[in-house]
N, C-alpha and C positions, 0 to 999 in steps of 0.2 A: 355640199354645204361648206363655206368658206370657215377654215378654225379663227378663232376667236383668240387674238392675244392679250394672253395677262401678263404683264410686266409691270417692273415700276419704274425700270427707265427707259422710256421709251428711244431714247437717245443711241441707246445701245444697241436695241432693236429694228432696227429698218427694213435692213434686208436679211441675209445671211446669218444663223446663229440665234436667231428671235428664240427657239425654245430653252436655249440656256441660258436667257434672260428670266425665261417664264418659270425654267428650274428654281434659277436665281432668287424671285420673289416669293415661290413658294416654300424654300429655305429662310427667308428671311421673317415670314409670317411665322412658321415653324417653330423657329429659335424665340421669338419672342412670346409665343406663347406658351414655350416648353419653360423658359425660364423662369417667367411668369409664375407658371404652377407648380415648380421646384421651390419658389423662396414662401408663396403661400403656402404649400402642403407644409412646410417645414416649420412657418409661423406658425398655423393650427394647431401641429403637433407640439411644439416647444414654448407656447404662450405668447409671445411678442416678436415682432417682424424687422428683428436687425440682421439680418441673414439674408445673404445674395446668393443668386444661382452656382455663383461660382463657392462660395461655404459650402452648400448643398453637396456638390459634386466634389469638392475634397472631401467631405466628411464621408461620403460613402465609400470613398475612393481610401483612406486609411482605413474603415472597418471592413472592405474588402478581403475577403479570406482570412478573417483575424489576423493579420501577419502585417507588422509594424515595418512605416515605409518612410523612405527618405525622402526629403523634399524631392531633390533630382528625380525618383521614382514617380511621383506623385504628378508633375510636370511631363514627364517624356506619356504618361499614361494617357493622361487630359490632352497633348500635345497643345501645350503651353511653353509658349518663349519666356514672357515675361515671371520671371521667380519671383517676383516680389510682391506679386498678387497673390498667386499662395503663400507666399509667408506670411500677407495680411490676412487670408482666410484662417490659416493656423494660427494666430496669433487669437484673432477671435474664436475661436472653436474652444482653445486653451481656455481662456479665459472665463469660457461660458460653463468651462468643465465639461466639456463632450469630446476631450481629445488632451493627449500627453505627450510632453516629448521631455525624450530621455535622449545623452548626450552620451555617445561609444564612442571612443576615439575621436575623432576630428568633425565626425556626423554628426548627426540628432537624426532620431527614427521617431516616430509617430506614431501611438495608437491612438484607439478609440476609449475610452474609457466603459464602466458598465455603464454609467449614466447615458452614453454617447451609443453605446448598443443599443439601448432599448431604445432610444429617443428615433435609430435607423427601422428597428422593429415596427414600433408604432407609426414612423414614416410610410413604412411598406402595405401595412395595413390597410392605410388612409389610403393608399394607392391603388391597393385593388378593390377601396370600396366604389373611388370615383373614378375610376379608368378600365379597368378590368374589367368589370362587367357592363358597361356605356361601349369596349371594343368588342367585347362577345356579343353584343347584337348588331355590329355594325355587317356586311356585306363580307370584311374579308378574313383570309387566313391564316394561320402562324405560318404558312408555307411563303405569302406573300409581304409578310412581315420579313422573313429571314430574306427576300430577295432585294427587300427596298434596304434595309440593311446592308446587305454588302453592297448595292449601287451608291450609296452615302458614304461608305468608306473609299471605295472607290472612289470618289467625286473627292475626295478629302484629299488625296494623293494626289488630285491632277491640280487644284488648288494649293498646296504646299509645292508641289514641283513648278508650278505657274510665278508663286510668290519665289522661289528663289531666281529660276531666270527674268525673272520680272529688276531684281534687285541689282542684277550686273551689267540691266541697260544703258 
């Protein structure tokens, strides 16, 4: 039986390399439906939906291990270039009262506020009421959970390494 390709640029695809096209679109599906559910789960839980994926993912990313983080930190975590997207997420998170920065020396460090714990809490919650158990009855395993996992991070490394020789063409 002849496979079947899914791509979204076919352009790309013709000959040689079609399944990292077909990788390609299946990441790109992925991401937008992860982020998707990062800014609504976050809306539900916090009443109104001015919150983007990327607030989501700093806000979790400061109340990570309770341990107050510097921009830079927050950044190289996410592997984010651009700082000025999380400074605009931090800006709103402050704002909203779910997150504080305090200025040591020449820094600013970042926590969570309590407001901004619980607000992670009841995020978590909401998470494993619609995903956690919609994935425990799907077909697979936390075994292949943790293998698609490191191939995605992997896949991350050859894209970051891609994008810098891509840059000194």
């Amino acid at each position: 039986m002849k496979a079947h390709k899914i791509v979204s640029s076919e352009h790309l695809a013709q000959d040689e390399g079609w399944e990292l096209s077909e990788y390609e679109y299946g990441l790109i599906v992925a991401h937008n439906a992860f982020t998707r559910w990062m800014a609504r789960c976050l809306a539900a839980v916090v009443g109104h939906s001015n919150f983007s994926a990327l607030d989501v993912l700093v806000l979790h990313n400061v109340n990570h291990r309770g341990r107050s983080k510097r921009l830079s930190d927050i950044c190289f975590v996410l592997n984010i270039e651009d700082q000025h997207t999380v400074t605009y997420a931090l800006k709103k998170l402050v704002a909203e009262g779910l997150v504080e920065g305090e200025r040591r020396g020449k820094e600013r460090y970042y926590t969570t506020t309590e407001h901004g714990a619980e607000i992670c809490q009841k995020y978590r919650q909401l998470r494993e009421i619609c995903l956690l158990d919609t994935l425990n009855s799907m077909d697979s395993d936390s075994e292949e959970l943790r293998r698609l996992a490191t191939v995605l991070r992997g896949m991350s490394g050859l894209y970051d390494q891609a994008a810098r020789s891509v840059a000194s063409v």
